[in-house]
PLY file of the C-alpha trace (Angstrom):
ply
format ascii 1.0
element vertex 258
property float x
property float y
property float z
element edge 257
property int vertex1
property int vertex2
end_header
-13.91 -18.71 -3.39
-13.95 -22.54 -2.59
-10.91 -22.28 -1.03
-10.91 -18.38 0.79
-14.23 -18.93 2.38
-13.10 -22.09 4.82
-10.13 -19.76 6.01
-12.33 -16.92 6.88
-15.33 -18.63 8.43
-12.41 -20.27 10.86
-11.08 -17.25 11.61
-13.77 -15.07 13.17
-13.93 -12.24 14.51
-11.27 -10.77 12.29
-9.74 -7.52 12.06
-8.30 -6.66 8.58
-5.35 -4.10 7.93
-6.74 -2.16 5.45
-4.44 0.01 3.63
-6.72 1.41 0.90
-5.39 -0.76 -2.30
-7.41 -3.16 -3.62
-6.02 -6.28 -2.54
-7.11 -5.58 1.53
-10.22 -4.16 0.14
-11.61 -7.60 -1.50
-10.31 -9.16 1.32
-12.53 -6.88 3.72
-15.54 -7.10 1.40
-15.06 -10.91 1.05
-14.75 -11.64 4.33
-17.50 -8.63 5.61
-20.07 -10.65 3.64
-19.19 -14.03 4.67
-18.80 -13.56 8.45
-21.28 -10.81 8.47
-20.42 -6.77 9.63
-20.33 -7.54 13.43
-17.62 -10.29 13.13
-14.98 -7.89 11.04
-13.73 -4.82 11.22
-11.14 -2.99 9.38
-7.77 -1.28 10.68
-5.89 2.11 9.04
-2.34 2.36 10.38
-1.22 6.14 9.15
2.89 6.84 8.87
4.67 9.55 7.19
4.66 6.94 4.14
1.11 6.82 4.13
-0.32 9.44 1.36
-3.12 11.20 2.06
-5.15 9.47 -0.99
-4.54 6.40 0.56
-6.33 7.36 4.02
-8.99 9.04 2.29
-9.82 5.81 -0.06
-9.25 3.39 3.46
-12.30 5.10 4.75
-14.27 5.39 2.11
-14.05 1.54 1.19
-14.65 0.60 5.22
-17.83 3.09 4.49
-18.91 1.43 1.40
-18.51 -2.22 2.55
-19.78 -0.94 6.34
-18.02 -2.05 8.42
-15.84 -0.49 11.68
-12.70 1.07 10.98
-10.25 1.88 13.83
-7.38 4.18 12.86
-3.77 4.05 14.80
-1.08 7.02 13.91
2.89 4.96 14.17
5.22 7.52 13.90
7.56 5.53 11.54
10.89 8.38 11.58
11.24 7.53 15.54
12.52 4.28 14.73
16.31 4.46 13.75
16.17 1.04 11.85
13.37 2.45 9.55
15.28 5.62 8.79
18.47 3.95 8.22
16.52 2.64 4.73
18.51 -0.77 4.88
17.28 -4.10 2.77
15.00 -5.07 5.95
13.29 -1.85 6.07
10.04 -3.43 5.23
10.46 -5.69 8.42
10.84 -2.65 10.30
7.57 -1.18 9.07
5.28 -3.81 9.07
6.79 -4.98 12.49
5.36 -1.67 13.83
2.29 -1.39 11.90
1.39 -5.04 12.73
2.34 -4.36 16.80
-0.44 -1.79 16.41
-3.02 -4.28 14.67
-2.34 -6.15 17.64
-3.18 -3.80 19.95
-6.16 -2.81 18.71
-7.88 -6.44 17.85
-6.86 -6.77 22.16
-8.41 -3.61 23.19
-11.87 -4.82 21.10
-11.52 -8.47 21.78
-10.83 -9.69 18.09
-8.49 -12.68 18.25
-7.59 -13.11 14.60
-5.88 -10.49 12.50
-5.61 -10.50 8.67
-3.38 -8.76 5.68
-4.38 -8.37 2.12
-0.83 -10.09 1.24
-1.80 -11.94 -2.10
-0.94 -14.81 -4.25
1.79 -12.99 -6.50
3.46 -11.48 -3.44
7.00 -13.68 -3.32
8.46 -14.26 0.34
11.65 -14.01 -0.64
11.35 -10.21 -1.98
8.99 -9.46 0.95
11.07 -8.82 4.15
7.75 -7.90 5.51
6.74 -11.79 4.91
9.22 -12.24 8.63
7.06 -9.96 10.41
3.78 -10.82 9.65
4.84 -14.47 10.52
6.39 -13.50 13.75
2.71 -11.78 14.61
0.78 -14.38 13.86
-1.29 -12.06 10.97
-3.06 -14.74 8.88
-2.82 -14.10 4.90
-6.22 -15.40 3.63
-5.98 -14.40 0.13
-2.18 -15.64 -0.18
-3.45 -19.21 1.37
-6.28 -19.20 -1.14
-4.15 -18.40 -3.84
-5.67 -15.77 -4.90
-3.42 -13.50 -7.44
-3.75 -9.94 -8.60
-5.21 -10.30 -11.76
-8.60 -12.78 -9.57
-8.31 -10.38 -7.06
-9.04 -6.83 -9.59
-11.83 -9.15 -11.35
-13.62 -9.91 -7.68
-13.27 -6.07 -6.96
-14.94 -5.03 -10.25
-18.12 -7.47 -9.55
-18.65 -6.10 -5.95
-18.33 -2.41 -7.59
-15.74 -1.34 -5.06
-14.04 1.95 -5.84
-10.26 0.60 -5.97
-10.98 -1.90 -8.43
-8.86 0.04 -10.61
-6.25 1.55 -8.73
-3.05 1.13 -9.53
-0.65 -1.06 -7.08
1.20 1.23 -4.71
3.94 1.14 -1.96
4.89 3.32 1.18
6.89 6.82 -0.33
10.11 5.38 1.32
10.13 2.61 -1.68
11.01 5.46 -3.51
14.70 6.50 -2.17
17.76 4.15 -2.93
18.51 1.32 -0.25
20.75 3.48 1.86
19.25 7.00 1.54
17.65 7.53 5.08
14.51 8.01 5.22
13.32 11.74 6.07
9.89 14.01 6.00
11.36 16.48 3.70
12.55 13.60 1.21
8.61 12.07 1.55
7.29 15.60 1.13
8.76 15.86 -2.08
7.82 12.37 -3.65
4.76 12.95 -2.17
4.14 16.50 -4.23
5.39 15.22 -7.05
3.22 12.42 -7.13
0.60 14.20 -6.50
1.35 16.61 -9.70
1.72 13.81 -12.26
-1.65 12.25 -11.14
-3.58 15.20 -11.42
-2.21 15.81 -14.92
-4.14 12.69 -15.56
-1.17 9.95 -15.10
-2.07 6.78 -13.26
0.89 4.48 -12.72
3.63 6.77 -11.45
6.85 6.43 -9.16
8.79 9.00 -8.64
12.13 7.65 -7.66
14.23 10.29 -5.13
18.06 10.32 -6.00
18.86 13.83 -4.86
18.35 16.77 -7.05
17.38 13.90 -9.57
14.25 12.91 -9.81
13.27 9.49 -11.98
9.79 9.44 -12.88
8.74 5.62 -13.88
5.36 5.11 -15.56
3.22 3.03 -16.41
3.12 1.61 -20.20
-0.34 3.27 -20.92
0.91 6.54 -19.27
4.22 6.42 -21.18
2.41 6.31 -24.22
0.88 9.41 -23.74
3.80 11.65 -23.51
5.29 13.10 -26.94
8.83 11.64 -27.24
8.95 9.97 -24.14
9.08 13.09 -22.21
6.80 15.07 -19.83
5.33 18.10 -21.13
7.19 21.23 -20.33
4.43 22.70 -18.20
4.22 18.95 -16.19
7.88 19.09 -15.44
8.24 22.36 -14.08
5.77 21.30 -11.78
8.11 18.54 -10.40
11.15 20.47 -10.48
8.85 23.32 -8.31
9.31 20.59 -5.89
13.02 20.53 -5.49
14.42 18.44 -8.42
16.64 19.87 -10.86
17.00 16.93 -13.26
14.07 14.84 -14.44
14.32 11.65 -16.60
11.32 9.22 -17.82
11.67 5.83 -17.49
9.13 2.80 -17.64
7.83 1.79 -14.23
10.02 -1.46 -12.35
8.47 -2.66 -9.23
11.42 -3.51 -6.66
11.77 -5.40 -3.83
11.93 -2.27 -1.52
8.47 -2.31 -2.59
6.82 -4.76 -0.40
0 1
1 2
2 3
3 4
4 5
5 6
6 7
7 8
8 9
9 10
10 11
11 12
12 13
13 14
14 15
15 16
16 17
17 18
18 19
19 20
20 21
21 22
22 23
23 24
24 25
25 26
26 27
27 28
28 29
29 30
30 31
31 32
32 33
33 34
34 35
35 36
36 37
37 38
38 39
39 40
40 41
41 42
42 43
43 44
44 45
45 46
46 47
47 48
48 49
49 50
50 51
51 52
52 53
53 54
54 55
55 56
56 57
57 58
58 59
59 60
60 61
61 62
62 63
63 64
64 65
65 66
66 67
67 68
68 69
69 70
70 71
71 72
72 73
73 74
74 75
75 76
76 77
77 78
78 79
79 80
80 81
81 82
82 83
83 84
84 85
85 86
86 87
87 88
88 89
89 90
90 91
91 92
92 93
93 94
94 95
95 96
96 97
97 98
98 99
99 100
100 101
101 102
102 103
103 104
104 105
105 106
106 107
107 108
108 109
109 110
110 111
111 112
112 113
113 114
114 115
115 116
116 117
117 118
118 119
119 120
120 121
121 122
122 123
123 124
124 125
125 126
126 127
127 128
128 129
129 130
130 131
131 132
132 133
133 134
134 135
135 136
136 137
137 138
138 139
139 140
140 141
141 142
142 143
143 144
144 145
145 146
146 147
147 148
148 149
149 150
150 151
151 152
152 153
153 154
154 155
155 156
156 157
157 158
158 159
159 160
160 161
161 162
162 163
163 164
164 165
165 166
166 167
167 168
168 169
169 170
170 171
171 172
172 173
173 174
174 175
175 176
176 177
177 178
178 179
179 180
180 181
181 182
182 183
183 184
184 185
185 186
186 187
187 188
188 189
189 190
190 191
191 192
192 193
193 194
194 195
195 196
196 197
197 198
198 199
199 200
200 201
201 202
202 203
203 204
204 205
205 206
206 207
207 208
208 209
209 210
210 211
211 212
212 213
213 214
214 215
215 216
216 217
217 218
218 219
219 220
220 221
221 222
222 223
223 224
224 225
225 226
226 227
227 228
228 229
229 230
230 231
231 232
232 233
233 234
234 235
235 236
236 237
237 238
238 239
239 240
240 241
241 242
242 243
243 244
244 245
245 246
246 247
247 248
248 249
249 250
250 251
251 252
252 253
253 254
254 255
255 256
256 257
């Protein structure tokens, strides 16, 4: 804390992106109770890689730690260098979703801006690292070096409901470098997603390669499942979605993933 607070208290007023994990969230709470509620306020960008969990959790953590939250809607599929799914599509999102920070902290007068990028976030698997540098977003909790494992402990003191959610990424981190990005391919993480965590699984990706569908879990969710495999009823809820093959595999955070 010795080394976050100087950053924030020289940064002020500050708008934080708040993307409803827990790293922005300690970020926002830190900073909401350092600078005080009318010196921050929180930002929501929605895209079609934005779940709807996500949105709902952004707003209730602005509510908790009250402060204002202004939302912006950045419709991600109009940009051809996002859909195209290259190695730099991160860049291309977080060039757009930090354009909009931007104009929002103009239209209320806030001149600094701030991401919840963290300690154990490496630049060179983070093409979203570029763009955040060419806007001129500060990284508080990077600077401080402040890692995931301080950052989950500082969540649990302040009793703020994503101190135990799992890490997450946009739904386009799901499809292979190369497969372009579309709503109906989103759709269908999305709903299968959605399927495995309300059968009570917590880390889940479910990687898109066609009519295959990889589901990666966690190592506590993998060691609930007989054999390795999901239970019949589970998995004919995922292939409801579209998917015709399913296979289990442990979870393996990539660099599309940032």
């Amino acid at each position: 804390m010795d080394r976050l607070a100087p950053i924030l208290t020289a940064h002020q007023p500050l708008l934080v992106a708040l993307s409803g994990g827990v790293d922005s969230s300690v970020l926002l709470a830190v900073a909401a109770e350092l600078l005080g509620t009318d010196a921050v306020a929180a930002a929501l960008i929605v895209s079609e890689g934005v779940t709807g969990d996500e949105q709902v959790r952004a707003r209730r953590v602005a509510g908790q730690i009250g402060v204002r939250l202004y939302v912006a809607v950045e419709p991600l599929l109009d940009d051809p260098d996002y859909v195209a799914n290259q190695a730099d599509r991160c860049y291309h999102c977080r060039r757009h979703m930090y354009r909009n920070l931007r104009d929002i902290a103009v239209a209320n007068a806030i001149p600094w801006i701030a991401d919840g990028t963290q300690a154990d976030d490496a630049p060179s698997e983070r093409p979203g690292f570029v763009a955040r540098e060419e806007a001129g977003v500060i990284a508080p909790l990077w600077a401080a070096g402040w890692g995931k494992e301080r950052i989950r402990a500082e969540a649990a003191a302040r009793g703020l409901i994503t101190a135990d959610v799992p890490a997450n990424a946009c739904l386009a981190s799901r499809l292979p470098t190369g497969t372009p990005v579309t709503l109906e391919r989103l759709a269908e993480v999305a709903r299968a997603e959605a399927a495995l965590h309300a059968a009570g699984l917590r880390q889940v990706r479910v990687r898109h390669h066609g009519h295959h569908a990889r589901v990666e879990l966690g190592p506590a969710d993998l060691a609930t499942l007989p054999g390795g495999h999901l239970p019949a009823a589970l998995e004919a809820r995922v292939r409801a979605v579209g998917f015709t093959q399913i296979t289990v595999a442990p979870y393996h955070q990539g660099h599309t993933e940032g």
